[in-house]
Biopython code that builds the backbone (N, CA, C, O; Angstrom):
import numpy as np
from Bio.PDB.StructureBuilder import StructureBuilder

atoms = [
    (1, "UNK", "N", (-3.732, 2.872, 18.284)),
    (1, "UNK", "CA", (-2.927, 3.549, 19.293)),
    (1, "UNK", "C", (-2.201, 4.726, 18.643)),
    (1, "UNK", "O", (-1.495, 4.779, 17.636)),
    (2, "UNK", "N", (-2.607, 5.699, 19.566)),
    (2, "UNK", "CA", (-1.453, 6.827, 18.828)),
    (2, "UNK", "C", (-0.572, 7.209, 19.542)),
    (2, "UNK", "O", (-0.643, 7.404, 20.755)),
    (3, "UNK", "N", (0.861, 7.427, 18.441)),
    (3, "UNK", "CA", (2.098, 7.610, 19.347)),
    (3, "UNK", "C", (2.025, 9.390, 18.981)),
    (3, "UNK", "O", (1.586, 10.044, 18.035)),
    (4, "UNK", "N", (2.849, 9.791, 20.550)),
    (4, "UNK", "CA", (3.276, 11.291, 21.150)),
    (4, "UNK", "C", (4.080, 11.885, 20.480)),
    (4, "UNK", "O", (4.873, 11.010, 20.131)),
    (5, "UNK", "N", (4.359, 12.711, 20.115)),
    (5, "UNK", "CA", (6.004, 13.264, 20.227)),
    (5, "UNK", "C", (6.068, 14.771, 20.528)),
    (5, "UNK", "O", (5.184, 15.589, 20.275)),
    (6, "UNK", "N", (7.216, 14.996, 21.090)),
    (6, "UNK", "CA", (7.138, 16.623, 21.434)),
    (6, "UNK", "C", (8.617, 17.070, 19.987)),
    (6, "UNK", "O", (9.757, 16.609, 20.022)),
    (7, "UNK", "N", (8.152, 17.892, 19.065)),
    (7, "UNK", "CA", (9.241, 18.464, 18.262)),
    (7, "UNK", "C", (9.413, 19.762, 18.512)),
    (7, "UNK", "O", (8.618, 20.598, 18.942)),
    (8, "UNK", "N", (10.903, 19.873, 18.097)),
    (8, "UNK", "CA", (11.653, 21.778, 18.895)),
    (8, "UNK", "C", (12.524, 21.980, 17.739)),
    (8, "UNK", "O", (13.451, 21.344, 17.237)),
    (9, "UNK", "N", (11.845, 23.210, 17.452)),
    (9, "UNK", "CA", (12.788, 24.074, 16.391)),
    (9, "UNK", "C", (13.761, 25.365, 17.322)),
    (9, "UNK", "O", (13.688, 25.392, 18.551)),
    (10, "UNK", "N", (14.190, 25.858, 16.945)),
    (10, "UNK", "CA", (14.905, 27.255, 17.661)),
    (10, "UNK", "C", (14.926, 28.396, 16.476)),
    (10, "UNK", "O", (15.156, 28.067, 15.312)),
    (11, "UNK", "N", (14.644, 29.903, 16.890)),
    (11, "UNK", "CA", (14.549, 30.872, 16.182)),
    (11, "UNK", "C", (15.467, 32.104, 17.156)),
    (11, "UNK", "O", (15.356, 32.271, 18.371)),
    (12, "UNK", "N", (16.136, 32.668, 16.455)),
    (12, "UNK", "CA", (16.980, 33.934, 16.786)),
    (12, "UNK", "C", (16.047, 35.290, 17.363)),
    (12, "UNK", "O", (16.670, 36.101, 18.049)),
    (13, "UNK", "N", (14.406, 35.584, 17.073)),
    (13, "UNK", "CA", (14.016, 36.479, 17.522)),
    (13, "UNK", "C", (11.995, 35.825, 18.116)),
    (13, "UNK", "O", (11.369, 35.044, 17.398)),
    (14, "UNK", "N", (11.598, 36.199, 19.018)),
    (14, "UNK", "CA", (10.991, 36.216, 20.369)),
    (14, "UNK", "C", (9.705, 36.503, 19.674)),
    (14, "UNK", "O", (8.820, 35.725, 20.030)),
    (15, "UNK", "N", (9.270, 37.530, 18.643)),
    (15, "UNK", "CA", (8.358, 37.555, 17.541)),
    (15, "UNK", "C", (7.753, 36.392, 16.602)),
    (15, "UNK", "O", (6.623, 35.949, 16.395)),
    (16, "UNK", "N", (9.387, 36.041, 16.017)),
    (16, "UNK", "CA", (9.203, 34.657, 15.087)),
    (16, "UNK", "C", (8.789, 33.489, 16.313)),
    (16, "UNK", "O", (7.850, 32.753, 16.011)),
    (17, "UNK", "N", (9.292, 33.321, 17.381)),
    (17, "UNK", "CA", (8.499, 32.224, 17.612)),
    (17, "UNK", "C", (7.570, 32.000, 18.236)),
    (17, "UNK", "O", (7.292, 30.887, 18.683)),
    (18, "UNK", "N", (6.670, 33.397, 18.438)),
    (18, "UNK", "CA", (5.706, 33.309, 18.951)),
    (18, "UNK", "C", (4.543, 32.906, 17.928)),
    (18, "UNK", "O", (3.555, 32.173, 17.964)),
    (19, "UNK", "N", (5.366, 34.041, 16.677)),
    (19, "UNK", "CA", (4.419, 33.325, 15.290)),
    (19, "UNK", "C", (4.566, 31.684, 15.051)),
    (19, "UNK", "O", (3.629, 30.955, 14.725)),
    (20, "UNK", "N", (5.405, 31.422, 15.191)),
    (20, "UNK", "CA", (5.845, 29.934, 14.486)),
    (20, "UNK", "C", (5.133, 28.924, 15.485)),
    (20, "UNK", "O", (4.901, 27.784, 15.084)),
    (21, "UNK", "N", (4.742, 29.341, 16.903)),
    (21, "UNK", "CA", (4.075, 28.544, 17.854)),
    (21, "UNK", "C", (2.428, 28.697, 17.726)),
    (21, "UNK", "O", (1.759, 27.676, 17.884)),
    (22, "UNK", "N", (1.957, 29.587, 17.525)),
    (22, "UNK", "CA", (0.706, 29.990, 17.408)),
    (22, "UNK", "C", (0.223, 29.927, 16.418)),
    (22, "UNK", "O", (-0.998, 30.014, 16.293)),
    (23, "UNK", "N", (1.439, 29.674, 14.931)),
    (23, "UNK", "CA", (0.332, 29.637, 13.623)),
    (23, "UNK", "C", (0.339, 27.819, 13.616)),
    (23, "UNK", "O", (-0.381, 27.305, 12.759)),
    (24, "UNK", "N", (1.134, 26.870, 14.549)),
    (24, "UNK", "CA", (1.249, 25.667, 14.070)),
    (24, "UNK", "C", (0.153, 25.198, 14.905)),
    (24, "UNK", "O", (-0.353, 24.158, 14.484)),
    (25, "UNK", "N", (-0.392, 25.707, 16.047)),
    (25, "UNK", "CA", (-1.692, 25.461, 17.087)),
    (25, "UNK", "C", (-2.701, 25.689, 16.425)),
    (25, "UNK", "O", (-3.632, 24.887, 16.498)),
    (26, "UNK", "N", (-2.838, 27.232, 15.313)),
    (26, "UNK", "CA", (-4.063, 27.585, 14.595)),
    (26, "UNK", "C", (-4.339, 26.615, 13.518)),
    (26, "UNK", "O", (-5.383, 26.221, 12.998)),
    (27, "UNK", "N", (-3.426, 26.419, 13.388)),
    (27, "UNK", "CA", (-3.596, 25.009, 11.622)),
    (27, "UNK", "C", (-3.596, 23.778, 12.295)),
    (27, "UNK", "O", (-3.523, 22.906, 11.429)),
    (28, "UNK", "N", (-3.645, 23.256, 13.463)),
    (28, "UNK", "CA", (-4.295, 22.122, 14.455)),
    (28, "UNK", "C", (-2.949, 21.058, 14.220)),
    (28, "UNK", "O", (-3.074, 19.844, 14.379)),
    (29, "UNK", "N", (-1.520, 21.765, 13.780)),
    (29, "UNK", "CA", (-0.677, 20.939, 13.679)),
    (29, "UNK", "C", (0.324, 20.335, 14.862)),
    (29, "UNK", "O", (1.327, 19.632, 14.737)),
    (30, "UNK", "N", (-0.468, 20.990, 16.343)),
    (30, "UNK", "CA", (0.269, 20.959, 17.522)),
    (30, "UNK", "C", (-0.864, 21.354, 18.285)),
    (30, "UNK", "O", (-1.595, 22.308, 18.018)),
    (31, "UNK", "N", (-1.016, 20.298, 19.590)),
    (31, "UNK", "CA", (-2.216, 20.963, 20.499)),
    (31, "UNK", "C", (-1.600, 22.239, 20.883)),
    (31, "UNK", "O", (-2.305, 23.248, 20.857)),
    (32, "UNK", "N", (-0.555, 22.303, 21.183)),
    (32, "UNK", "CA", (0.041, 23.122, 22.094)),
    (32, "UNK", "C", (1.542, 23.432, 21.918)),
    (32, "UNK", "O", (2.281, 22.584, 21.417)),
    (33, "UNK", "N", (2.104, 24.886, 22.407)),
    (33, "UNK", "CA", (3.391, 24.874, 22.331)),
    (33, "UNK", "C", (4.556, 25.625, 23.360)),
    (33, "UNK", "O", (4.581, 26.783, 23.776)),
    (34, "UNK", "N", (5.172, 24.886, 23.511)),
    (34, "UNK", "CA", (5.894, 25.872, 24.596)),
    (34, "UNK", "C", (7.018, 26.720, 24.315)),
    (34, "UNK", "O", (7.818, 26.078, 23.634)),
    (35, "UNK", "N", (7.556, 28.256, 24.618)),
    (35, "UNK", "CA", (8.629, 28.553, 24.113)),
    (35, "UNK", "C", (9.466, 29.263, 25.178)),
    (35, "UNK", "O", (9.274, 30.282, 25.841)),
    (36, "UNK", "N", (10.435, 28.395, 25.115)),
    (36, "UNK", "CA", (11.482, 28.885, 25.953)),
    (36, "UNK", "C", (12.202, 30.126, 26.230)),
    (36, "UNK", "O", (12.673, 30.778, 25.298)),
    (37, "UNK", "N", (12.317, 30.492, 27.429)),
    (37, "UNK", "CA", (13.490, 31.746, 28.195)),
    (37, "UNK", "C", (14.157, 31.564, 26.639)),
    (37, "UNK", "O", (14.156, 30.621, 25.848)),
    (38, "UNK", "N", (14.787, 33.078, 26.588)),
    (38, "UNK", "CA", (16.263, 33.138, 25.457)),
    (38, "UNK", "C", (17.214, 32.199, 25.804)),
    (38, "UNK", "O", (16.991, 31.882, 26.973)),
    (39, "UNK", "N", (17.895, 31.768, 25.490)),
    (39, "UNK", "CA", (19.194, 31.083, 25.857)),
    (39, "UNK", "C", (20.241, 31.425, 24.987)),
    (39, "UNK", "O", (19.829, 31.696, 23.859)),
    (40, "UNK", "N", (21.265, 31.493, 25.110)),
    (40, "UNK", "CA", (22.495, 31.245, 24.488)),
    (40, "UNK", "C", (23.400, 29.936, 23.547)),
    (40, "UNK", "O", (24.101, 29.018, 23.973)),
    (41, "UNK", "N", (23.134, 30.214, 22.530)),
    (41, "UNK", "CA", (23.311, 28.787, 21.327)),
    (41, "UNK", "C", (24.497, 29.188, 20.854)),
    (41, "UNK", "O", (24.669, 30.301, 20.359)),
    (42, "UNK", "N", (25.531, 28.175, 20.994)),
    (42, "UNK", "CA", (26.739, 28.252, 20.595)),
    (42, "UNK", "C", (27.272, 26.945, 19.543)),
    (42, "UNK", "O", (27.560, 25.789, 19.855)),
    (43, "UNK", "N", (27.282, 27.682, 18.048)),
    (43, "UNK", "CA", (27.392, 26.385, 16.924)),
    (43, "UNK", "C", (28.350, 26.619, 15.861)),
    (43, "UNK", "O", (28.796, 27.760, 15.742)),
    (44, "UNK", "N", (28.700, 25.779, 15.136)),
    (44, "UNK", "CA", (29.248, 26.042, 13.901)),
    (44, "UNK", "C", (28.473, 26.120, 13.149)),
    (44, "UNK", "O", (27.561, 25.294, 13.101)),
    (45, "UNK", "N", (28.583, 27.305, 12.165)),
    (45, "UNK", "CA", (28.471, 27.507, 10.944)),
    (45, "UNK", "C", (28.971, 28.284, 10.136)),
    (45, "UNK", "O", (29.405, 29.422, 10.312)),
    (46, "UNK", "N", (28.893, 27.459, 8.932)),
    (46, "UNK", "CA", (29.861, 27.967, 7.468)),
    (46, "UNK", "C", (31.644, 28.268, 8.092)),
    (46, "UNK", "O", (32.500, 29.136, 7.922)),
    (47, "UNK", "N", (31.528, 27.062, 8.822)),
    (47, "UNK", "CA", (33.243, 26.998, 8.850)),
    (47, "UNK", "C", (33.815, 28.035, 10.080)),
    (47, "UNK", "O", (34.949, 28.299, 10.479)),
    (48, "UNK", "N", (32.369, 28.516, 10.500)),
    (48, "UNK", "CA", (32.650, 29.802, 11.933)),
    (48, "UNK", "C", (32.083, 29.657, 13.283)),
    (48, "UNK", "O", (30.876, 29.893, 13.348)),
    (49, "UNK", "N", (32.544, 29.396, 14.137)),
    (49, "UNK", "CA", (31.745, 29.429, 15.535)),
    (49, "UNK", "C", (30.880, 30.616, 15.887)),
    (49, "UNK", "O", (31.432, 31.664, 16.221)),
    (50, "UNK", "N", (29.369, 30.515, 15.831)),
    (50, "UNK", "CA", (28.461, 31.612, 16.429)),
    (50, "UNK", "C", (28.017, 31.560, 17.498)),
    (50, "UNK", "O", (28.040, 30.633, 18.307)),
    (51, "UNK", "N", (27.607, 32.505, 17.563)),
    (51, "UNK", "CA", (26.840, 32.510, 19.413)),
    (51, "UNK", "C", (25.540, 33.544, 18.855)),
    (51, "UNK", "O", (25.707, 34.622, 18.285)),
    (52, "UNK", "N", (24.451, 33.017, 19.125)),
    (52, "UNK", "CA", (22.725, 33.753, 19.168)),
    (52, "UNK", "C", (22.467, 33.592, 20.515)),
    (52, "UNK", "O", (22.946, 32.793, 21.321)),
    (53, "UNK", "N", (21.239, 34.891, 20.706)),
    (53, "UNK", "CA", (20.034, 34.629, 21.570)),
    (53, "UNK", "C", (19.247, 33.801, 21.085)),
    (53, "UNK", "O", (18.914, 34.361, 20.040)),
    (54, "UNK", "N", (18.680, 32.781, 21.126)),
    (54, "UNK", "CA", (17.736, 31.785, 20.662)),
    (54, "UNK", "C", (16.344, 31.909, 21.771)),
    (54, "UNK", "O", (16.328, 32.584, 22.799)),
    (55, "UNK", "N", (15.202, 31.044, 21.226)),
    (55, "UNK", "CA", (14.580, 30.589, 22.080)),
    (55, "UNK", "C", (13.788, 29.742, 21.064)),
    (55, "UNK", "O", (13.261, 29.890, 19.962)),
    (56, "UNK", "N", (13.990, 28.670, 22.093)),
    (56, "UNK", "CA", (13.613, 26.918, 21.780)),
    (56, "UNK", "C", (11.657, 27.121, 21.873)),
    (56, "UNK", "O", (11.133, 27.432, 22.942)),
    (57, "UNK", "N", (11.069, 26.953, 20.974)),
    (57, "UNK", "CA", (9.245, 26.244, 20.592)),
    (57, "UNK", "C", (9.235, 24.692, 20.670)),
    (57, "UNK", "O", (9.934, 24.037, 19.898)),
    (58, "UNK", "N", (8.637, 24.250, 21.373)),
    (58, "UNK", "CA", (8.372, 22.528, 21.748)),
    (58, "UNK", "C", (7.030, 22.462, 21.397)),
    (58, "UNK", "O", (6.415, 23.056, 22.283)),
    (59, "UNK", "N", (6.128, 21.967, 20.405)),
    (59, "UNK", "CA", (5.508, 21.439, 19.930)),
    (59, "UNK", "C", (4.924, 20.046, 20.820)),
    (59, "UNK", "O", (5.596, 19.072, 21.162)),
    (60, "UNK", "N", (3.787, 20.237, 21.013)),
    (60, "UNK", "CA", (3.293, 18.733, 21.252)),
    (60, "UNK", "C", (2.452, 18.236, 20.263)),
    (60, "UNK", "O", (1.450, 18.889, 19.971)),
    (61, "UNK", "N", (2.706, 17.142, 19.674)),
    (61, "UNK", "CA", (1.709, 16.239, 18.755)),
    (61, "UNK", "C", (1.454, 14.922, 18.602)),
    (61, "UNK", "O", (1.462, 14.014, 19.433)),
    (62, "UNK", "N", (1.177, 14.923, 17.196)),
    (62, "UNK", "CA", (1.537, 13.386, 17.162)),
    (62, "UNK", "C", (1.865, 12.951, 16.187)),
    (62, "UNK", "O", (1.837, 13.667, 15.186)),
    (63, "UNK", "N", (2.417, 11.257, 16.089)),
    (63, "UNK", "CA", (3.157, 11.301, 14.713)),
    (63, "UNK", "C", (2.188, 11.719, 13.690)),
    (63, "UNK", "O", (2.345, 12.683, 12.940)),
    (64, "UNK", "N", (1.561, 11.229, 13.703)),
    (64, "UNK", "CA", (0.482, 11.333, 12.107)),
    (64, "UNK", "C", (0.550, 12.843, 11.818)),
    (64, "UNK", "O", (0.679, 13.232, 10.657)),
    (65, "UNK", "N", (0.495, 13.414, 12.503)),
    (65, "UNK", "CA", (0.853, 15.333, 12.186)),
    (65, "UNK", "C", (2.533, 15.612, 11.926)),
    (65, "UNK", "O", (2.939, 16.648, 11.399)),
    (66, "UNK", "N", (3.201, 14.789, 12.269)),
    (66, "UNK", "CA", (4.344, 15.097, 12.459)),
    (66, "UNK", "C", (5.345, 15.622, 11.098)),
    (66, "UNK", "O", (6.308, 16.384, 11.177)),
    (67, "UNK", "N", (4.828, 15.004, 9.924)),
    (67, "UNK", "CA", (5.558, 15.222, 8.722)),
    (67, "UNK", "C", (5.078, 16.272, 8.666)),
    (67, "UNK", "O", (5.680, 17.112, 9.335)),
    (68, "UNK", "N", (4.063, 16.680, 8.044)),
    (68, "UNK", "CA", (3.168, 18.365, 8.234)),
    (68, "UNK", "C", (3.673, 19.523, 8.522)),
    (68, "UNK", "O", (3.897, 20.539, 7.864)),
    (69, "UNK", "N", (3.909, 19.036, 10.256)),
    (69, "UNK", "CA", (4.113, 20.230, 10.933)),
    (69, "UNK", "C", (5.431, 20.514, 10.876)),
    (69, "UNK", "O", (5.578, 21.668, 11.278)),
    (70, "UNK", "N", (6.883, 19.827, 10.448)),
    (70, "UNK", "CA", (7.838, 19.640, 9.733)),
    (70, "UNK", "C", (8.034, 20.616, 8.853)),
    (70, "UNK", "O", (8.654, 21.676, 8.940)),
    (71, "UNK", "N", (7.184, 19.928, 7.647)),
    (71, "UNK", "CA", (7.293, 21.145, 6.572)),
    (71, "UNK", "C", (6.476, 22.221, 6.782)),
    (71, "UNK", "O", (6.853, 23.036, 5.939)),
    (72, "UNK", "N", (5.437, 22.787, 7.506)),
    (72, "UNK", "CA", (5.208, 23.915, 7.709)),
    (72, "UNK", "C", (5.942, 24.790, 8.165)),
    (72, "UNK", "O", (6.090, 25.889, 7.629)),
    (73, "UNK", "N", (6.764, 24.247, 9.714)),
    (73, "UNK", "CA", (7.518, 24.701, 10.535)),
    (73, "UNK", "C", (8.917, 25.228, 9.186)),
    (73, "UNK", "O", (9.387, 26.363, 9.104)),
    (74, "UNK", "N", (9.256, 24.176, 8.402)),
    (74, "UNK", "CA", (10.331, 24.506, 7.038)),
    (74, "UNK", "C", (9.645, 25.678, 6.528)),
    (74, "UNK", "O", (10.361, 26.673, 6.405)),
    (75, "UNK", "N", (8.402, 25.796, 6.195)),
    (75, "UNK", "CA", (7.972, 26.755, 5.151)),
    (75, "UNK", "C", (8.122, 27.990, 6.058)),
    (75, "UNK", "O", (8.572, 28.938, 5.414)),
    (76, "UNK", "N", (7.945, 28.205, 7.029)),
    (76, "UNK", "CA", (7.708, 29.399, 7.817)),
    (76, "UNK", "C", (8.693, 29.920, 8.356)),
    (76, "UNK", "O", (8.725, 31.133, 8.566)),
    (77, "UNK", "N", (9.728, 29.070, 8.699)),
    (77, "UNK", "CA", (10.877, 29.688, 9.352)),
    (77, "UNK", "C", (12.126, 30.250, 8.720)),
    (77, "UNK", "O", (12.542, 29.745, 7.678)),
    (78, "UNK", "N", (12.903, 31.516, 9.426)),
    (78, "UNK", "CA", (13.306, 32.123, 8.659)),
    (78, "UNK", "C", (15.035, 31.594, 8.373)),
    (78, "UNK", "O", (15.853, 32.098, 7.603)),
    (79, "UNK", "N", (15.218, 30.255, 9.419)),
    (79, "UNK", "CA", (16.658, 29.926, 9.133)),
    (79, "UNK", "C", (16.870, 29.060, 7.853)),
    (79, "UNK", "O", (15.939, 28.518, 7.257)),
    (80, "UNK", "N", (18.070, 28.987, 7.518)),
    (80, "UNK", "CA", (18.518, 28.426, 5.908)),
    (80, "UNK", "C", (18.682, 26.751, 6.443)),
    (80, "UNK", "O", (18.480, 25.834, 5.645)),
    (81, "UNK", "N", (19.033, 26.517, 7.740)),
    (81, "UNK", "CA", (18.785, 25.488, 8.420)),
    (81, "UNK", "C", (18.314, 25.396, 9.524)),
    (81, "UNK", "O", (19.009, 25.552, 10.528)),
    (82, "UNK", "N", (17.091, 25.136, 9.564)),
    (82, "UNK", "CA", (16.350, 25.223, 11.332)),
    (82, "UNK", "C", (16.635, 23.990, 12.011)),
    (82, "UNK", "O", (17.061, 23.039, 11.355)),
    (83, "UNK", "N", (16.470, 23.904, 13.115)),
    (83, "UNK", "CA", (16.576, 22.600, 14.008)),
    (83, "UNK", "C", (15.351, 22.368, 13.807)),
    (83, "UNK", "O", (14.390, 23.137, 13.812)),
    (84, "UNK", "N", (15.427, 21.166, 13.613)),
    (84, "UNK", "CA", (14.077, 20.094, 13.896)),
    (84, "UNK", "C", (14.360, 19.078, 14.581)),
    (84, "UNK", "O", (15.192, 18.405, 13.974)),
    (85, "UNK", "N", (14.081, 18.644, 15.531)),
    (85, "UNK", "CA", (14.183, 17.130, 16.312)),
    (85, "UNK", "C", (13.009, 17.173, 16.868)),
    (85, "UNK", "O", (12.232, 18.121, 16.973)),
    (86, "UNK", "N", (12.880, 15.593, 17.383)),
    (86, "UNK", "CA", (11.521, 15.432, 17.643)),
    (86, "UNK", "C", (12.348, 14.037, 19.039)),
    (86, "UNK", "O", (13.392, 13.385, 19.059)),
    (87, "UNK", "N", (11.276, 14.161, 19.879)),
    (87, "UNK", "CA", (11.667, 13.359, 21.278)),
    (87, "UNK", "C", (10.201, 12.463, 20.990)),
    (87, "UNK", "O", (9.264, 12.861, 20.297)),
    (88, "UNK", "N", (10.270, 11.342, 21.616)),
    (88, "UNK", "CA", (9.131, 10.655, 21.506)),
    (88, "UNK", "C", (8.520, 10.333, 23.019)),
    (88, "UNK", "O", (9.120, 9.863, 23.986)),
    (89, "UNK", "N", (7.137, 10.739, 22.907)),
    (89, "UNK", "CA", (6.859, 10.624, 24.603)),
    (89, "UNK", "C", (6.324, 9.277, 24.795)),
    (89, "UNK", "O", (5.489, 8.657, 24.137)),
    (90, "UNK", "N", (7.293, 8.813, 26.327)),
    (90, "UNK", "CA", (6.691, 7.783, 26.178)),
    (90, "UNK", "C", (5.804, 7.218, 27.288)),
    (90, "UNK", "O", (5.776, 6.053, 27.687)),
    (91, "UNK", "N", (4.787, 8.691, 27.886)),
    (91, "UNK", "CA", (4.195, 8.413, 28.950)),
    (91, "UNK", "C", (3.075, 9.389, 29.024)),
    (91, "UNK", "O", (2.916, 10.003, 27.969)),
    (92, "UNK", "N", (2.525, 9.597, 29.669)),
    (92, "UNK", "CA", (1.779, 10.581, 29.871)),
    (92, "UNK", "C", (-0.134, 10.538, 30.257)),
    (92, "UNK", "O", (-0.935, 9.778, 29.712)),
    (93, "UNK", "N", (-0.405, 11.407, 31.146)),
    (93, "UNK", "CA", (-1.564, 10.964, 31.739)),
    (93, "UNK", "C", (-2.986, 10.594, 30.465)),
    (93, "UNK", "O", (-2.728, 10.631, 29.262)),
    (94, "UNK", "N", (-4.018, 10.352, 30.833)),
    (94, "UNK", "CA", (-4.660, 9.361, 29.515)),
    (94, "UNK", "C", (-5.544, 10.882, 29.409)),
    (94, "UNK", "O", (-5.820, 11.125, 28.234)),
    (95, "UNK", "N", (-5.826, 11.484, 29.961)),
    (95, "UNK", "CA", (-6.616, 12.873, 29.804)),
    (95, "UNK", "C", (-6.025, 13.722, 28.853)),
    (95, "UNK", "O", (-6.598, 14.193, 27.870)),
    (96, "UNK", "N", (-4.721, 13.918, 29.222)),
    (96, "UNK", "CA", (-4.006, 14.727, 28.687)),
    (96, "UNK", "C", (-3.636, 14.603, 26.944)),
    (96, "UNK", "O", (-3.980, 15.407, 26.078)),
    (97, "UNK", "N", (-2.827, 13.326, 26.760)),
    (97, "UNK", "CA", (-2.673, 12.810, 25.377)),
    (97, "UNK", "C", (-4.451, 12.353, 24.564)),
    (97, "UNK", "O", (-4.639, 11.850, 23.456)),
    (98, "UNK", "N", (-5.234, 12.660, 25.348)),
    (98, "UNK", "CA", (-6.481, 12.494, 24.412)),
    (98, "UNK", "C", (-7.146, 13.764, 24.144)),
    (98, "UNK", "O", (-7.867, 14.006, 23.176)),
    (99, "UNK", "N", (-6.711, 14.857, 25.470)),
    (99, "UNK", "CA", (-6.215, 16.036, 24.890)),
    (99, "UNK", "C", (-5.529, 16.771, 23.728)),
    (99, "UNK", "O", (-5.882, 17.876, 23.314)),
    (100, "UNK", "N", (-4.442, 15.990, 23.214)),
    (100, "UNK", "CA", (-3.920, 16.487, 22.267)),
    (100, "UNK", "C", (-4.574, 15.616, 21.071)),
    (100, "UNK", "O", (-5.009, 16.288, 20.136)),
    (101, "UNK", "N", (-4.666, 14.609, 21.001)),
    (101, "UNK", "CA", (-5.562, 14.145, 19.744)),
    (101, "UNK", "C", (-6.363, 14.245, 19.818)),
    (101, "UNK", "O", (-7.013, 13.416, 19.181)),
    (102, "UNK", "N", (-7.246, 15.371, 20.676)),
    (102, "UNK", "CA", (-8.793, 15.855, 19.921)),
    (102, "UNK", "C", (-7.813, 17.324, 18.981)),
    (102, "UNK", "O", (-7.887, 17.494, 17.764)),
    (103, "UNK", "N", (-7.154, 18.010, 19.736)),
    (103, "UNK", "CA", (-6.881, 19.346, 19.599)),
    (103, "UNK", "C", (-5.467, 18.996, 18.420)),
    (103, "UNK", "O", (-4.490, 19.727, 18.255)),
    (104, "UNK", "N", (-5.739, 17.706, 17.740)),
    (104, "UNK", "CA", (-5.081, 17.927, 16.431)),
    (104, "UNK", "C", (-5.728, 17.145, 15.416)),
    (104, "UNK", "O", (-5.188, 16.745, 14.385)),
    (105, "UNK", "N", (-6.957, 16.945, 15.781)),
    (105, "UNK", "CA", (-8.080, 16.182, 14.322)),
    (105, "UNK", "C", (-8.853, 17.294, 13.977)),
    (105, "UNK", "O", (-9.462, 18.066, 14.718)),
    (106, "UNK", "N", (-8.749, 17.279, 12.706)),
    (106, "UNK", "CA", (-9.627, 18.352, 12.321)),
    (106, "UNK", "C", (-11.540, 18.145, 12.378)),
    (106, "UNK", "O", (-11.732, 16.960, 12.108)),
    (107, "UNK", "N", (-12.735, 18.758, 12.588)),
    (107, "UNK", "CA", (-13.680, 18.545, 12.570)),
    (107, "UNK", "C", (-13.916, 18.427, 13.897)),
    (107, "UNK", "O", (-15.046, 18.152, 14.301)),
]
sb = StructureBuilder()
sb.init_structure("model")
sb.init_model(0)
sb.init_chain("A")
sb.init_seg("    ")
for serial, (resi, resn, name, xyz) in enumerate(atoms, 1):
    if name == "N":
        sb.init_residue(resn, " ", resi, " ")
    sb.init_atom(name, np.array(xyz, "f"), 0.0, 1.0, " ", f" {name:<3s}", serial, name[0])
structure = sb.get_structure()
């Protein structure tokens, strides 16, 4: 049985995550990815409240890809701390999720 998960990083510019969505689909580390409208991210850091344009990349995969696409998503992105979380799906039509584990085995 293979388990789902959808993981979301966030990037400050609309370029980077189009790269960061499309190179993790080309290396078969995500069937697919979605990237969100800009939004407005309001956080601490280094002791200062910021505010970015962001826009959120949702990743669909699965665990067995999941460490991988982790550190790729680390290697590629340009924050000193990126968001990584990962949601675990716990449903989804049988077409679809066999969809994504063809479109993340290699061969």
């Amino acid at each position: 049985m293979t388990d789902f998960v959808i993981a979301q990083t966030t990037i400050d510019d609309e370029g980077q995550a189009k790269a960061l969505a499309r190179g993790a689909v080309e290396s078969k580390l995500a069937a697919g990815a979605h990237i969100d409208a800009p939004f407005t991210a309001v956080y601490w850091w280094k002791s200062e409240i910021e505010t970015a344009r962001e826009w959120r990349i949702s990743y669909m995969t699965t665990t067995d890809n999941l460490s991988e696409l982790e550190a790729w998503v680390a290697e590629n992105h340009s924050y000193e701390v990126p968001q990584w979380v990962t949601l675990p799906v716990t449903g989804g039509s049988s077409a679809y999720l066999s969809w994504v584990v063809a479109e993340t085995t290699e061969g």
